[in-house]
mmCIF file of the N, C-alpha and C atoms, coordinates in Angstrom:
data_MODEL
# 
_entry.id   MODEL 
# 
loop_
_atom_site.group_PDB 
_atom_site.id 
_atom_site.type_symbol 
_atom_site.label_atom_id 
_atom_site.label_alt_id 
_atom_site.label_comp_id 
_atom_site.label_asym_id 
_atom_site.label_entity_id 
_atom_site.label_seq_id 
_atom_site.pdbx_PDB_ins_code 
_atom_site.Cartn_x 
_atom_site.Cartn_y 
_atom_site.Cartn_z 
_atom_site.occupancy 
_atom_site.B_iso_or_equiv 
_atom_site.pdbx_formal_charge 
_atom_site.auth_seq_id 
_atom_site.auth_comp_id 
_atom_site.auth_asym_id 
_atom_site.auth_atom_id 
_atom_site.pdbx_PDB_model_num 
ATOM 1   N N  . UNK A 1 1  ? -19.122 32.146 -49.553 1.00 0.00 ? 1  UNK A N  1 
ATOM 2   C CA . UNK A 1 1  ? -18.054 33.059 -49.706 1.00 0.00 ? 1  UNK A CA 1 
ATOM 3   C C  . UNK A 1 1  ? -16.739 32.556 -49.117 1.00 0.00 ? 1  UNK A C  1 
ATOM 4   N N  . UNK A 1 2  ? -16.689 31.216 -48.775 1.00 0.00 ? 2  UNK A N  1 
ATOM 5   C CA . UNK A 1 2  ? -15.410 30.688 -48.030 1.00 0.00 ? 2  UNK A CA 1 
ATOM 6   C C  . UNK A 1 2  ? -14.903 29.666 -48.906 1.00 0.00 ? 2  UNK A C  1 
ATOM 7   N N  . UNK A 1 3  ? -13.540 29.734 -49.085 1.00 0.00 ? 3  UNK A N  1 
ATOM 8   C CA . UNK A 1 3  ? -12.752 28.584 -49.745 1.00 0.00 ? 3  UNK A CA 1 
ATOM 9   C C  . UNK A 1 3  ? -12.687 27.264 -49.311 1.00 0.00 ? 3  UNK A C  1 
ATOM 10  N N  . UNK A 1 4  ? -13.106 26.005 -49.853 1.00 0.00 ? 4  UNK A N  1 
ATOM 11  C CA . UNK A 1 4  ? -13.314 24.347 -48.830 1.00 0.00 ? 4  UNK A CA 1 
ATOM 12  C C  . UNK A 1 4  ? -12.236 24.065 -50.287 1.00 0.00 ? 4  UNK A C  1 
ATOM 13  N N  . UNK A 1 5  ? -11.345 23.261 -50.013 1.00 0.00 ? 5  UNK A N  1 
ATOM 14  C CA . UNK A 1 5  ? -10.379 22.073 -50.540 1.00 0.00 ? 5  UNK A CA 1 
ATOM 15  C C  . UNK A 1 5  ? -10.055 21.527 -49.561 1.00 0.00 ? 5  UNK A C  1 
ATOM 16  N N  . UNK A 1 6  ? -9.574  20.161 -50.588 1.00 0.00 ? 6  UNK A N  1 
ATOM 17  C CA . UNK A 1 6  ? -8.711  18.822 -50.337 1.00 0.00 ? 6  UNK A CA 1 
ATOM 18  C C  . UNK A 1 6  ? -7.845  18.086 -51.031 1.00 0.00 ? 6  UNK A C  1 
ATOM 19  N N  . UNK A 1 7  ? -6.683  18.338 -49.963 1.00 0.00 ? 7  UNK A N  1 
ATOM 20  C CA . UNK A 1 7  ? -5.728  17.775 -50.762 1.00 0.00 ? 7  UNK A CA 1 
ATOM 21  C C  . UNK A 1 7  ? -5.416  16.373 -51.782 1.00 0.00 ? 7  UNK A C  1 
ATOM 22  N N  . UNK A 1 8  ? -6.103  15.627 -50.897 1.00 0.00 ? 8  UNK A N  1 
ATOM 23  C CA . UNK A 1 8  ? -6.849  14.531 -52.429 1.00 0.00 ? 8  UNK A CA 1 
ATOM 24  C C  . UNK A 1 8  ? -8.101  13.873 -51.784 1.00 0.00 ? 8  UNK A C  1 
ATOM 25  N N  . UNK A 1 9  ? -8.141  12.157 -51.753 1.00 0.00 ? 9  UNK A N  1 
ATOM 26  C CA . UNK A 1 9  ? -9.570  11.556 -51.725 1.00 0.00 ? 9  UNK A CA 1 
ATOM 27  C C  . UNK A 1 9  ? -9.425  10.972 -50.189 1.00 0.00 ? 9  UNK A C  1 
ATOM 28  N N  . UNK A 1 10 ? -8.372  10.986 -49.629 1.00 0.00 ? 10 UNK A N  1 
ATOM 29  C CA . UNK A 1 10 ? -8.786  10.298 -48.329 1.00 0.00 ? 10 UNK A CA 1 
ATOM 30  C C  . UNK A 1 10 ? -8.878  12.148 -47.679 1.00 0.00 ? 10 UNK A C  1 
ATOM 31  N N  . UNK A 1 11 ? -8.016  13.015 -47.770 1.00 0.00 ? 11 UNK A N  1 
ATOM 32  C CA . UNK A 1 11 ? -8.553  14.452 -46.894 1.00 0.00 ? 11 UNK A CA 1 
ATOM 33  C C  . UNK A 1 11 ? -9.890  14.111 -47.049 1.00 0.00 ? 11 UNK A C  1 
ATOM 34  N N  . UNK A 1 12 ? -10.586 14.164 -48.541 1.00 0.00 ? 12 UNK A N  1 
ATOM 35  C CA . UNK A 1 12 ? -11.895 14.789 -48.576 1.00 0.00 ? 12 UNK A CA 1 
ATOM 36  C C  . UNK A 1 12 ? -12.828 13.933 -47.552 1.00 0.00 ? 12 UNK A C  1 
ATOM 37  N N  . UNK A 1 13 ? -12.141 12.260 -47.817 1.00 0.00 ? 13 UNK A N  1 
ATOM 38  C CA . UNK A 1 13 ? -13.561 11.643 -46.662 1.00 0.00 ? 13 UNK A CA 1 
ATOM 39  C C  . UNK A 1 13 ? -13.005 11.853 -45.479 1.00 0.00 ? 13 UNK A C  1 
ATOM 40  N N  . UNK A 1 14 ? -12.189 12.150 -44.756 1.00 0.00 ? 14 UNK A N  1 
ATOM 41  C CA . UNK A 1 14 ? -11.762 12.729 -43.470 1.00 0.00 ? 14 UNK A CA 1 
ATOM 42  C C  . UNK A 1 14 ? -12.512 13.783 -43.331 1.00 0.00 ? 14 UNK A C  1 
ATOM 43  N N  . UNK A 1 15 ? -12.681 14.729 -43.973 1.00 0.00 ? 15 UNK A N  1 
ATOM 44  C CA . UNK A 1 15 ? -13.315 16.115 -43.982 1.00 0.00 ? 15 UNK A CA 1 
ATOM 45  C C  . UNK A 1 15 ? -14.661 15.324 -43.684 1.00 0.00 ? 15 UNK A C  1 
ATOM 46  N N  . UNK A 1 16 ? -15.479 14.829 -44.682 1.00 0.00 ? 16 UNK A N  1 
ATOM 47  C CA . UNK A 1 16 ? -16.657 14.651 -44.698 1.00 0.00 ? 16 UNK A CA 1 
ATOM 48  C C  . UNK A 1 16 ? -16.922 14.043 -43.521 1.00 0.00 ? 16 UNK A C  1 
ATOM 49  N N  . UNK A 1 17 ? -16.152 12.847 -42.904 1.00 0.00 ? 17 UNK A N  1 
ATOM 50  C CA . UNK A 1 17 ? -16.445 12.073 -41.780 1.00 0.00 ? 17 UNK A CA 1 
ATOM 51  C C  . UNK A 1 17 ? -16.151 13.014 -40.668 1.00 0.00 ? 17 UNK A C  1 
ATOM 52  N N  . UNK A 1 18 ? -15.606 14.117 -40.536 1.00 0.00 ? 18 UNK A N  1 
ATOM 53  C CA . UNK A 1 18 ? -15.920 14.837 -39.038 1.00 0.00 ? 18 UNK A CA 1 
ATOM 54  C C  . UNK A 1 18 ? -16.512 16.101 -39.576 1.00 0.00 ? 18 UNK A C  1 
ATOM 55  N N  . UNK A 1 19 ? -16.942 16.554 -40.735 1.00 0.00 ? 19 UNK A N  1 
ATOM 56  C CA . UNK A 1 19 ? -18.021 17.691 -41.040 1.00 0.00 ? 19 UNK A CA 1 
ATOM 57  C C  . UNK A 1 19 ? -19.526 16.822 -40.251 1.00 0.00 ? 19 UNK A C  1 
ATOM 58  N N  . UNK A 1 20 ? -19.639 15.906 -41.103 1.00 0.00 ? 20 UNK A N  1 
ATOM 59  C CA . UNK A 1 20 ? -21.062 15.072 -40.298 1.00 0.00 ? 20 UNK A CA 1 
ATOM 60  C C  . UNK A 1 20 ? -21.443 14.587 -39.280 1.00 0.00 ? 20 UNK A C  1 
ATOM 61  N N  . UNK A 1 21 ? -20.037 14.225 -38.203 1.00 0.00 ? 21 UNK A N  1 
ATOM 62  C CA . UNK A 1 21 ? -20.228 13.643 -37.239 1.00 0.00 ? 21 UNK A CA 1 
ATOM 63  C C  . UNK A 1 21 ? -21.258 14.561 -36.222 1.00 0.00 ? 21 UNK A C  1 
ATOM 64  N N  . UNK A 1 22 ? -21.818 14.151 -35.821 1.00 0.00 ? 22 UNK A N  1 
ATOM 65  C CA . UNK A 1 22 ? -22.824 14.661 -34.366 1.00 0.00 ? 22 UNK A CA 1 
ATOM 66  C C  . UNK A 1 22 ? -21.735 15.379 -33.121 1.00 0.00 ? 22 UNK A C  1 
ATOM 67  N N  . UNK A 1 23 ? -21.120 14.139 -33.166 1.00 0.00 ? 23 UNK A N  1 
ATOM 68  C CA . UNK A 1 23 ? -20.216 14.470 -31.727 1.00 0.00 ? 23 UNK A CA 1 
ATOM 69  C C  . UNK A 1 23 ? -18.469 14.627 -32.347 1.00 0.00 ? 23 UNK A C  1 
ATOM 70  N N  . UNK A 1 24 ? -18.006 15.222 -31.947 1.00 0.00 ? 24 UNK A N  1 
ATOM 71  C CA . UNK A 1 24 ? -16.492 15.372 -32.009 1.00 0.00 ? 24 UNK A CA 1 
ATOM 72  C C  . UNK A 1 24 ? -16.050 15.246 -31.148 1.00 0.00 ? 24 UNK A C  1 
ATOM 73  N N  . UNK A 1 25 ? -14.221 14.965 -31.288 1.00 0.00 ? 25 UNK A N  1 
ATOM 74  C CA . UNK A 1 25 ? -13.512 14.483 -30.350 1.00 0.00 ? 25 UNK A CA 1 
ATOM 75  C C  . UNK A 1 25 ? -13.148 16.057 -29.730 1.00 0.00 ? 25 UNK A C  1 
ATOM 76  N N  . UNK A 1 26 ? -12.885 16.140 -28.397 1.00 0.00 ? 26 UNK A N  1 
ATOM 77  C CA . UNK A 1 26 ? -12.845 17.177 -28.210 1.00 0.00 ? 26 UNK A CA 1 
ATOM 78  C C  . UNK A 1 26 ? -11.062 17.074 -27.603 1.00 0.00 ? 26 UNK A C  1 
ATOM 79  N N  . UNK A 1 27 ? -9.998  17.340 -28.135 1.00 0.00 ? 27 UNK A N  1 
ATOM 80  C CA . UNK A 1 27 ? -7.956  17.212 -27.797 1.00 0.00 ? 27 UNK A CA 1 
ATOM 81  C C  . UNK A 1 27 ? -7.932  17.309 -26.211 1.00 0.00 ? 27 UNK A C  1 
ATOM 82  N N  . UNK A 1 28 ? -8.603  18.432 -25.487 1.00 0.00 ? 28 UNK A N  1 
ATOM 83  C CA . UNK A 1 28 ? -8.656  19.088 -24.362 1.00 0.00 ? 28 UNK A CA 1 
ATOM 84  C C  . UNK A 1 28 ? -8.791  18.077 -23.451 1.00 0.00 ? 28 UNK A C  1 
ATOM 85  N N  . UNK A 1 29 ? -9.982  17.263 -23.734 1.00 0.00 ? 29 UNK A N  1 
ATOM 86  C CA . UNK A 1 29 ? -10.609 16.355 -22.836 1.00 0.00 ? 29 UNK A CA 1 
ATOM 87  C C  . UNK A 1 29 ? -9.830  15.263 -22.914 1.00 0.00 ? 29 UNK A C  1 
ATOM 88  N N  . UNK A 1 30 ? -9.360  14.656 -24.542 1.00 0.00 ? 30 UNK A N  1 
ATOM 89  C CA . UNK A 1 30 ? -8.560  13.262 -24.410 1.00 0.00 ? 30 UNK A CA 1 
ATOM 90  C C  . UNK A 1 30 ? -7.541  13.717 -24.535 1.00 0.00 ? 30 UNK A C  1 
ATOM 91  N N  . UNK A 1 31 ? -6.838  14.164 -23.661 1.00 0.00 ? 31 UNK A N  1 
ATOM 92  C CA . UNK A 1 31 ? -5.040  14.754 -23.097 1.00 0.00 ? 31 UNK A CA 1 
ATOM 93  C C  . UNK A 1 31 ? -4.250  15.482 -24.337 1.00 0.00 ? 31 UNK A C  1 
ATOM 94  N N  . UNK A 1 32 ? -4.724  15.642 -25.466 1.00 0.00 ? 32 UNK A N  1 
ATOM 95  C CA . UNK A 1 32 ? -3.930  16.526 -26.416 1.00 0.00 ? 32 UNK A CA 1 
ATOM 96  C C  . UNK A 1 32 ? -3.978  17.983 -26.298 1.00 0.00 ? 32 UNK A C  1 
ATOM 97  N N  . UNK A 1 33 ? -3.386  18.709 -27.122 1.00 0.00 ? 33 UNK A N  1 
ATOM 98  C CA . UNK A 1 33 ? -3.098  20.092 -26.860 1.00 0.00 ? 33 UNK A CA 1 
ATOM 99  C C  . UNK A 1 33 ? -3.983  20.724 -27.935 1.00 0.00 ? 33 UNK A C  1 
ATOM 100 N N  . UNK A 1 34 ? -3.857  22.165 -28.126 1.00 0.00 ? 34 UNK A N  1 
ATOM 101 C CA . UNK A 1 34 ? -4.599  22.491 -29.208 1.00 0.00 ? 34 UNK A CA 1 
ATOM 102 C C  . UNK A 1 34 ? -3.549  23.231 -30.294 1.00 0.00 ? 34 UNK A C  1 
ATOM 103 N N  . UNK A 1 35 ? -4.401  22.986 -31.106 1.00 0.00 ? 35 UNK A N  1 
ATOM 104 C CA . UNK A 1 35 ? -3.192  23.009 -32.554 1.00 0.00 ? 35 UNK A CA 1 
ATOM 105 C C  . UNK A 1 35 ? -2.427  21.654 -32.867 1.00 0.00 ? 35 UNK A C  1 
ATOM 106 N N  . UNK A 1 36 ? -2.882  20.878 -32.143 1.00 0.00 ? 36 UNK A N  1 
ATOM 107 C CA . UNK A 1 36 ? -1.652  19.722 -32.146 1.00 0.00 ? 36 UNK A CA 1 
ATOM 108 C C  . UNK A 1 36 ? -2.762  18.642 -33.421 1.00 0.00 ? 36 UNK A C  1 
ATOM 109 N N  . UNK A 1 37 ? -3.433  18.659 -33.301 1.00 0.00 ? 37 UNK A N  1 
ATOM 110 C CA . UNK A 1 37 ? -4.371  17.619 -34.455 1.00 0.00 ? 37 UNK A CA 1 
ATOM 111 C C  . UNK A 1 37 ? -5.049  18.194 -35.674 1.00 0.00 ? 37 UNK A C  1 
ATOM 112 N N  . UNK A 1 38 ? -5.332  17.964 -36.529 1.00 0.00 ? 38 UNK A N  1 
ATOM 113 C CA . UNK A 1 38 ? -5.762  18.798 -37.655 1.00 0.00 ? 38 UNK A CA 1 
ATOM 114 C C  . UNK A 1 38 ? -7.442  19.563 -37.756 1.00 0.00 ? 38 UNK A C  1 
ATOM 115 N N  . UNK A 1 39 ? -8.378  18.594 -36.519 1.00 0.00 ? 39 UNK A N  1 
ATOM 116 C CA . UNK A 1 39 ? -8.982  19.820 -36.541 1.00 0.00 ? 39 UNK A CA 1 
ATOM 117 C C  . UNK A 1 39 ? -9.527  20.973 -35.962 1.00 0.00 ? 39 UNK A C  1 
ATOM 118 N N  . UNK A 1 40 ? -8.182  20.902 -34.898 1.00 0.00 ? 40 UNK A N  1 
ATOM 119 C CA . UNK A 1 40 ? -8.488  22.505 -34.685 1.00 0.00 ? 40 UNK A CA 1 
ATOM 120 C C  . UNK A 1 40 ? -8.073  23.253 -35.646 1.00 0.00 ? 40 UNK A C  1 
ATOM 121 N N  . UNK A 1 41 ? -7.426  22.913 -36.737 1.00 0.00 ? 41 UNK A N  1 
ATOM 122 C CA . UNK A 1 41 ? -6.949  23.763 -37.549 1.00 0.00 ? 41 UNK A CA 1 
ATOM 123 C C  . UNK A 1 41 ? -8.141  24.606 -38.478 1.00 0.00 ? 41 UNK A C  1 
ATOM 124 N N  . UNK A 1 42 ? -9.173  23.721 -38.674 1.00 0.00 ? 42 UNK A N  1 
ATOM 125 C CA . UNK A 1 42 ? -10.092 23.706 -39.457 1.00 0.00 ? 42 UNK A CA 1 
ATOM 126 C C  . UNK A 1 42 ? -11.212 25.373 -39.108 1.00 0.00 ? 42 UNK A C  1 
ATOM 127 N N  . UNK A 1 43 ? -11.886 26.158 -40.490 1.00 0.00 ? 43 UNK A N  1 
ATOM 128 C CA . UNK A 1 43 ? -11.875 26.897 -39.957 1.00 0.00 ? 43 UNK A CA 1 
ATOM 129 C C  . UNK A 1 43 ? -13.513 27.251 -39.151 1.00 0.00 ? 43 UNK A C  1 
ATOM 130 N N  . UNK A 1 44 ? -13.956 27.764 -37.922 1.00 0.00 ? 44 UNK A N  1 
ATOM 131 C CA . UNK A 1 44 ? -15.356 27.998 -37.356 1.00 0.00 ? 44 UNK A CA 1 
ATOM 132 C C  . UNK A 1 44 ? -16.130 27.855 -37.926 1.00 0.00 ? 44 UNK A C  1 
ATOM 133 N N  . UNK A 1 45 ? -16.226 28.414 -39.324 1.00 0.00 ? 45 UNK A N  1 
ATOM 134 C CA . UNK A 1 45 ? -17.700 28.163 -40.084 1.00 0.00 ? 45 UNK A CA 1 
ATOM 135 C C  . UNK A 1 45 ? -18.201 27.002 -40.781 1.00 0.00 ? 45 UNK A C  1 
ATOM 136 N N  . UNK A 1 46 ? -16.578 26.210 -40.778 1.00 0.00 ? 46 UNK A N  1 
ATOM 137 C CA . UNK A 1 46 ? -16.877 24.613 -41.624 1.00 0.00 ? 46 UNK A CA 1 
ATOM 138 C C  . UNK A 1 46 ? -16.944 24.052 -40.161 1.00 0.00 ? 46 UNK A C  1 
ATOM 139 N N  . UNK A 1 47 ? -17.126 23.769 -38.922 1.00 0.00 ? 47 UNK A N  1 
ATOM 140 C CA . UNK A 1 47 ? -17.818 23.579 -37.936 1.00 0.00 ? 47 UNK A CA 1 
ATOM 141 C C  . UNK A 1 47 ? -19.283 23.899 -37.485 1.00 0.00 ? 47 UNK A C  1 
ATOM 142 N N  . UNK A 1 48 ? -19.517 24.841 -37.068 1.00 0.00 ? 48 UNK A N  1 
ATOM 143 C CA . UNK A 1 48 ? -20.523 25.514 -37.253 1.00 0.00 ? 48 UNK A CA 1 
ATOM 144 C C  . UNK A 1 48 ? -21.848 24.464 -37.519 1.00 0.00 ? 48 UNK A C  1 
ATOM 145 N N  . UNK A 1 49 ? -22.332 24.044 -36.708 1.00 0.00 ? 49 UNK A N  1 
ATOM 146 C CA . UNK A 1 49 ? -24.130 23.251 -37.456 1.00 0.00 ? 49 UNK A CA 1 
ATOM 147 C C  . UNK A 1 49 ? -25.173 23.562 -38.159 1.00 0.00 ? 49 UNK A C  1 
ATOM 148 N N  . UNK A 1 50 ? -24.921 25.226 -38.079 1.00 0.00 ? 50 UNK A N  1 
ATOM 149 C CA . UNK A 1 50 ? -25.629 25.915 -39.182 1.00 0.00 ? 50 UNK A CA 1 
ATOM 150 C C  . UNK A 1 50 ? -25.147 26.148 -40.185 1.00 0.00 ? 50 UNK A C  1 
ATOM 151 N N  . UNK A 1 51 ? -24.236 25.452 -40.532 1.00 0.00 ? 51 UNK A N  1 
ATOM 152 C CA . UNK A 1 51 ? -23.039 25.596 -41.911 1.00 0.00 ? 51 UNK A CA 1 
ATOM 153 C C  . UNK A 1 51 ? -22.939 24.163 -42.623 1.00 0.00 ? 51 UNK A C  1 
ATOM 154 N N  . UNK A 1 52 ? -23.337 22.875 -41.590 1.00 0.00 ? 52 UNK A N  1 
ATOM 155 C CA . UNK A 1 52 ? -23.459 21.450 -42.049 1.00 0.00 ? 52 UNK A CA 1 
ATOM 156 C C  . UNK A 1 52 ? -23.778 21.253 -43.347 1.00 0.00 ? 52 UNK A C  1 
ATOM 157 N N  . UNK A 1 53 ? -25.276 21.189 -43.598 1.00 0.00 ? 53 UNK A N  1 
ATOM 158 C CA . UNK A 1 53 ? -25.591 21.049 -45.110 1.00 0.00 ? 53 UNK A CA 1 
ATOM 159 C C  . UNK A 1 53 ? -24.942 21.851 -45.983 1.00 0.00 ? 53 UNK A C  1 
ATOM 160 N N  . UNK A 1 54 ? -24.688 22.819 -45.995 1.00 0.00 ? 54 UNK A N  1 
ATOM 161 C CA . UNK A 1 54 ? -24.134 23.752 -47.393 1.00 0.00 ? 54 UNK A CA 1 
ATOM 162 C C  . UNK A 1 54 ? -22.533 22.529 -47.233 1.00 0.00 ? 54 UNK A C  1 
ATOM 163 N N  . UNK A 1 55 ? -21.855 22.435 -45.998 1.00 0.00 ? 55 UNK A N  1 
ATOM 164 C CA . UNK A 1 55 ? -20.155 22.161 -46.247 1.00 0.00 ? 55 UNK A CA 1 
ATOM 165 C C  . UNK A 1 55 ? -20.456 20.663 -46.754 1.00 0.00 ? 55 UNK A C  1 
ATOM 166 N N  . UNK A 1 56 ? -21.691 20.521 -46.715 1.00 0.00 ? 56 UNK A N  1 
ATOM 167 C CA . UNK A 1 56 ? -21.683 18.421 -46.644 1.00 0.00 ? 56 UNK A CA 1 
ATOM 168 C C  . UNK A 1 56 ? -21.739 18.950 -48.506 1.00 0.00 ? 56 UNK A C  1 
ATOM 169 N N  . UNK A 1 57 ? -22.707 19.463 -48.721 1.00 0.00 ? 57 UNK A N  1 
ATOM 170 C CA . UNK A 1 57 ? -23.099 20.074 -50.162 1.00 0.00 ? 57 UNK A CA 1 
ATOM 171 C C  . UNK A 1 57 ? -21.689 20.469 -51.237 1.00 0.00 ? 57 UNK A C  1 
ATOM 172 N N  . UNK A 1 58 ? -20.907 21.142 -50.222 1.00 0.00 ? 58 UNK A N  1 
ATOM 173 C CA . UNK A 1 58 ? -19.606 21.012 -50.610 1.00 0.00 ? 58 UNK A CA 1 
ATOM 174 C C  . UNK A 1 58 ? -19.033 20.194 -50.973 1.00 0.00 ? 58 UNK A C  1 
ATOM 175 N N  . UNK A 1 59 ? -18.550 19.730 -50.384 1.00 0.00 ? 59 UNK A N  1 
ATOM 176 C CA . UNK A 1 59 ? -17.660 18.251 -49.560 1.00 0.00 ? 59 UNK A CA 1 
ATOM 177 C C  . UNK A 1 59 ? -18.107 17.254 -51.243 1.00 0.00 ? 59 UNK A C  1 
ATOM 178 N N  . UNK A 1 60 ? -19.441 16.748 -51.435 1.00 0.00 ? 60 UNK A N  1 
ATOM 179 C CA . UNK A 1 60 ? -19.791 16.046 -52.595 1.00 0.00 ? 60 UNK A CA 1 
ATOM 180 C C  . UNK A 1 60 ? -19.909 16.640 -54.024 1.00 0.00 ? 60 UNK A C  1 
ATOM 181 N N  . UNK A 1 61 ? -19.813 17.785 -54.037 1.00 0.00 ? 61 UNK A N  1 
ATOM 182 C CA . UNK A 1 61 ? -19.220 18.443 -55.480 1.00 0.00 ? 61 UNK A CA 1 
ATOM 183 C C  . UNK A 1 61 ? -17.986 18.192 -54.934 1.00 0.00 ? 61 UNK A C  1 
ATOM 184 N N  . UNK A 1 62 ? -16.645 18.613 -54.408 1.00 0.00 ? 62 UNK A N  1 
ATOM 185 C CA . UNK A 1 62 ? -15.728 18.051 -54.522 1.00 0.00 ? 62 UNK A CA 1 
ATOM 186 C C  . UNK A 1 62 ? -15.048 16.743 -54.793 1.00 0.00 ? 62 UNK A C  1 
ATOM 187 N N  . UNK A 1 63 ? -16.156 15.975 -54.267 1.00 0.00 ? 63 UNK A N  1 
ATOM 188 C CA . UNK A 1 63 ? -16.080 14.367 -54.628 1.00 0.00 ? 63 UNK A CA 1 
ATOM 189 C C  . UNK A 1 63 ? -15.904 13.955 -56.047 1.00 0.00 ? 63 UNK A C  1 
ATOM 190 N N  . UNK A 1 64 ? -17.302 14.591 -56.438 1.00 0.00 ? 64 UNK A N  1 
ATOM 191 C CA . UNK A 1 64 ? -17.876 14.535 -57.881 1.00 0.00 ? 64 UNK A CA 1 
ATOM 192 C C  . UNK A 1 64 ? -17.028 14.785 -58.843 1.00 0.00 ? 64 UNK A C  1 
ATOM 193 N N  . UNK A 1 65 ? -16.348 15.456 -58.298 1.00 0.00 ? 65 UNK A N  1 
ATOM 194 C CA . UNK A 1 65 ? -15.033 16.457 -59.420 1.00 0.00 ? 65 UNK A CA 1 
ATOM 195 C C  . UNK A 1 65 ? -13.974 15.474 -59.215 1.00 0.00 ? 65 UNK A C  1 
ATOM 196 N N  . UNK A 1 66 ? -13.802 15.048 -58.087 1.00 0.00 ? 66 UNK A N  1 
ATOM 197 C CA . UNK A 1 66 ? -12.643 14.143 -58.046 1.00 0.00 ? 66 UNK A CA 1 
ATOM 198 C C  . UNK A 1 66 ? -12.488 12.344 -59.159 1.00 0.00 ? 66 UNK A C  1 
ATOM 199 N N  . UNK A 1 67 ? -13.601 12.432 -58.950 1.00 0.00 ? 67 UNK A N  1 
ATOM 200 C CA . UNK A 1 67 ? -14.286 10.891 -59.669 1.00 0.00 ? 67 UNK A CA 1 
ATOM 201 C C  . UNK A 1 67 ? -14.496 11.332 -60.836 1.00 0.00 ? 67 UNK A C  1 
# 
């Protein structure tokens, strides 16, 4: 029930490469602010680890469509 786009093919593997990552960078810890990098912008549920597979599931129909 949530809207996922990208603005073209490098967003989408940006997206995909920190949807999958295990660990994230966390701004707080390496001296940035919040709001200041793009993904805090991003929204809780495309974070979320119980949301991984469906957004990864996402993420490659968007691909698919792009190619």
């Amino acid at each position: 029930g949530h809207e996922l786009w990208a603005y073209n093919g490098a967003h989408l593997a940006w997206l995909r490469d920190f949807v999958a990552a295990k660990l994230r960078p966390n701004p707080r810890v390496e001296g940035g602010h919040q709001n200041q990098q793009l993904a805090s912008r991003l929204p809780r549920w495309m974070l979320d680890a119980k949301n991984r597979e469906r957004v990864m599931e996402s993420l490659a129909w968007l691909d698919g469509r792009l190619h």
